[in-house]
C-alpha positions, 0 to 999 in steps of 0.5 A: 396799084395795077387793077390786073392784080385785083382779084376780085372787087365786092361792092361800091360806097360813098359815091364811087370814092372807095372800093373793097377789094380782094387781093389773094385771100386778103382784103382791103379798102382802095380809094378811088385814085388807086390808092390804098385806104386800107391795105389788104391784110385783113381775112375779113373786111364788113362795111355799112353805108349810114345816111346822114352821117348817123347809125339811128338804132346806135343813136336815136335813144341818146338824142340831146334836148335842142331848141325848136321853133312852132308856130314862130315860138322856140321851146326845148324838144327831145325826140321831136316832143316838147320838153319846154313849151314854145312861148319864147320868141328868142333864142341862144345856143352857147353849150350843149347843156345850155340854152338861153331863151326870152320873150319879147322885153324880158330877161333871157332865161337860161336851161342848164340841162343836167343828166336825166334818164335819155331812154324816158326822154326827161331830163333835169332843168335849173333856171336862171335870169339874165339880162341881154349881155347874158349877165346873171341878174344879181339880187341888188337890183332887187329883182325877185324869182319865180315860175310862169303858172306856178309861184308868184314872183317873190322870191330873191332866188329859187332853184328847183331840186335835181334830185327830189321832185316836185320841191324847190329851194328858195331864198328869202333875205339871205336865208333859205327854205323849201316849197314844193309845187303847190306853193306850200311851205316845208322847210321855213327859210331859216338856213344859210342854204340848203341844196343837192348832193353832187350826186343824184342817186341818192337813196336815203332822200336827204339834203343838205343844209347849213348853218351858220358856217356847219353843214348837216342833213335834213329831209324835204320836211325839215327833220333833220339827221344829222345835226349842223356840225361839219365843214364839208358834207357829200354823199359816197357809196358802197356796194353791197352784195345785194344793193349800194348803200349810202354813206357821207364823207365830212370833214372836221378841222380839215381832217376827213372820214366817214360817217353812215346815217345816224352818223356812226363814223365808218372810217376815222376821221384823221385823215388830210384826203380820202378819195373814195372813188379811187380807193385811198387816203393820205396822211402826213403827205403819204398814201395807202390804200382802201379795199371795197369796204373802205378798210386800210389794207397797206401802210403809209409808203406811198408818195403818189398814187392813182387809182387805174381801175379793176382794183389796180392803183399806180403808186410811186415809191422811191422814185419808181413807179409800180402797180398794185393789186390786192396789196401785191405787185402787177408789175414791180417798180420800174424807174422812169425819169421824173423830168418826163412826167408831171404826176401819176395822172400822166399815166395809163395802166390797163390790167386787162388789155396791156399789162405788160406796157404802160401809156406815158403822157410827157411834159408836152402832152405827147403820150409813148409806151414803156415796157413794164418787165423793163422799163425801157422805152417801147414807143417815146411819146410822139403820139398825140393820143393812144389806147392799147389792146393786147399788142395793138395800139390805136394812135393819132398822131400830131397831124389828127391822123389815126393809125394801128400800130402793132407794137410786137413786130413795131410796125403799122398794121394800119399806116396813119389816114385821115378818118372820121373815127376809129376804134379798137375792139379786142376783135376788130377794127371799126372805122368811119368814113366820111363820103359824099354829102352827109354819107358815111361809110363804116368799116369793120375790120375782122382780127384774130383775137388780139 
């Protein structure tokens, strides 16, 4: 690159490494050995200069809980506030929502973090013993639980409620009740367990129980809603005009449906799967699909199915593959050879951003793009990742280098570069470089809309 053909030069980033430059009324990214980082195509090209590697007012209010020392004592902090008191004297890290602390000659007390609200910086704890091979504790040894300050150490197991506060399961020879924080008896520990819904919206307060091998559903007090009498119970939601509401998907004799509260049944229980999520059901080996308010809207014809969002279903029938709305074709059924793919998770439709190209995983986990007007191959799977907006596609390809790839003229608008981050917006390119230090400079590249 000859420096006379540069026509003007904006500003210095990260230490002398990178310039942005305007060659005519194009601008660009030149590194330091002359060498183009980004070429100029772009009509706009707007760089910010982060410390320490972060964008605090992106960042800050998504802070994860860690381990901090005080006074040669380790608790859990958000935000620099002790979130659990520094009284341990050992620390291990092993996962991000997994922290093990001890005191001197006790068991390690591990702190799985479950999702909390990160914006009022609390989060949701269960606490488990192990031992110093961080070996879960069994109850053979006949070691009993409870909470420094709170419960006396009497119990085979407790567990504090995820979803309901201030309550506490707790297992006594084999059967479990619930207390709450005061040490005060709700539930008698008569049941063969009693725990959360997965989910933690739950809006009715109801938790599950079982009895000898049936689950139902009580209150934290023990009145019970719904009577032991179901294989498998899990809270699902339907959204309303004006709220979402709670329902329970059960199963009987491996056949699943619905039921609301006082166990009216919602959605027949008949069938070999319902995935209320991603909006179908199966029977006898084949699948339809569900509107919003759970009722059947096609017939059983499907061979696979899954569930691409905004109300699209990818389905599979006769060995082709097409797209579903509203019970209409997006895109009719195009064949593609099934010794590519694995099922219907190997690919990504988007209604929104490329509904005339489908993303492909191959057997390799190498992803490519088809057209669905033709089917044909547009891009055979050589890419190790992808997204599509419109006709751009970003990619990263086998070597861990991301590139922009203008799918409508088949040819790079950003050649393949090894780069922090990037990403595709509808109306820019945003990508992150790493500098000097823990510098970093981030680019936005301005686009038509695409």
């Amino acid at each position: 690159m000859e420096r006379e053909n540069l026509t003007q030069i904006w500003q210095m980033f990260c230490k002398d490494r990178f310039v942005k430059v305007k060659v005519g009324d194009k601008f660009g990214i030149l590194r330091k050995d002359e060498k183009w980082l980004i070429e100029p195509k772009f009509d706009k090209i707007d760089i910010k200069y982060v410390e320490n590697g972060e964008d605090a007012s992106e960042y800050l209010q998504f802070l994860k809980p860690y381990v901090k020392e005080y006074d040669g004592k380790f608790g859990i902090a958000v935000c620099g506030e002790f979130i659990v008191p520094p009284i341990y004297d050992y620390k291990e890290d092993f996962l991000d929502n997994l922290i093990y602390l001890a005191k001197d000659y006790e068991p390690y007390v591990c702190f799985e973090i479950r999702d909390g609200n990160r914006l009022e910086r609390t989060y949701n704890f269960t606490c488990y013993i192990y031992d110093i091979n961080f070996e879960r504790i069994s109850n053979d040894d006949e070691t009993k639980f409870g909470i420094e300050g709170v419960f006396e150490p009497i119990f085979d197991d407790i567990i504090p409620s995820n979803v309901i506060h201030k309550i506490f399961y707790v297992k006594i020879d084999g059967k479990f009740g619930i207390i709450d924080d005061k040490n005060r008896i709700l539930v008698e520990p008569i049941y063969d367990d009693i725990h959360d819904f997965d989910s933690y919206n739950i809006y009715n307060n109801l938790l599950i129980f079982k009895k000898g091998d049936k689950f139902g559903l009580m209150d934290k007090n023990g009145k019970i809603s719904i009577d032991a009498m179901y294989n498998y119970i899990d809270a699902v939601f339907r959204k309303t005009e004006y709220q979402e509401k709670e329902y329970y998907q059960v199963e009987i004799d491996g056949k699943f449906g619905i039921i609301d509260i006082n166990n009216n049944i919602v959605l027949e229980i008949i069938y070999d799967e319902v995935n209320v999520p991603e909006l179908y059901v199966k029977l006898d080996n084949k699948f339809a699909i569900m509107d919003d308010s759970w009722n059947i809207i096609s017939d059983f014809i499907y061979d696979d199915i899954s569930y691409e969002g905004d109300g699209v279903h990818l389905v599979k029938i006769d060995n082709k593959i097409a797209a579903i709305k509203d019970n209409k074709f997006v895109f009719e059924p195009i064949y593609i050879d099934e010794k590519l793919y694995d099922n219907l998770w190997s690919f990504d439709f988007s209604i929104d951003y490329s509904p005339d190209y489908v993303i492909v995983r191959d057997k390799e986990w190498h992803r490519g793009i088809i057209s669905t007007k033709t089917g044909e191959w547009i891009i055979k799977p050589k890419f190790r990742w992808l997204d599509i907006k419109k006709h751009l596609a970003h990619v990263n390809t086998m070597d861990g280098k991301d590139a922009i790839f203008d799918i409508k003229n088949m040819c790079y608008l950003i050649p393949p570069i090894k780069v922090q981050d990037m990403k595709l917006f509808n109306d820019k390119i945003k990508i992150e470089v790493q500098g000097n230090f823990d510098e970093l400079m981030c680019i936005d590249i301005t686009l038509d809309k695409i």
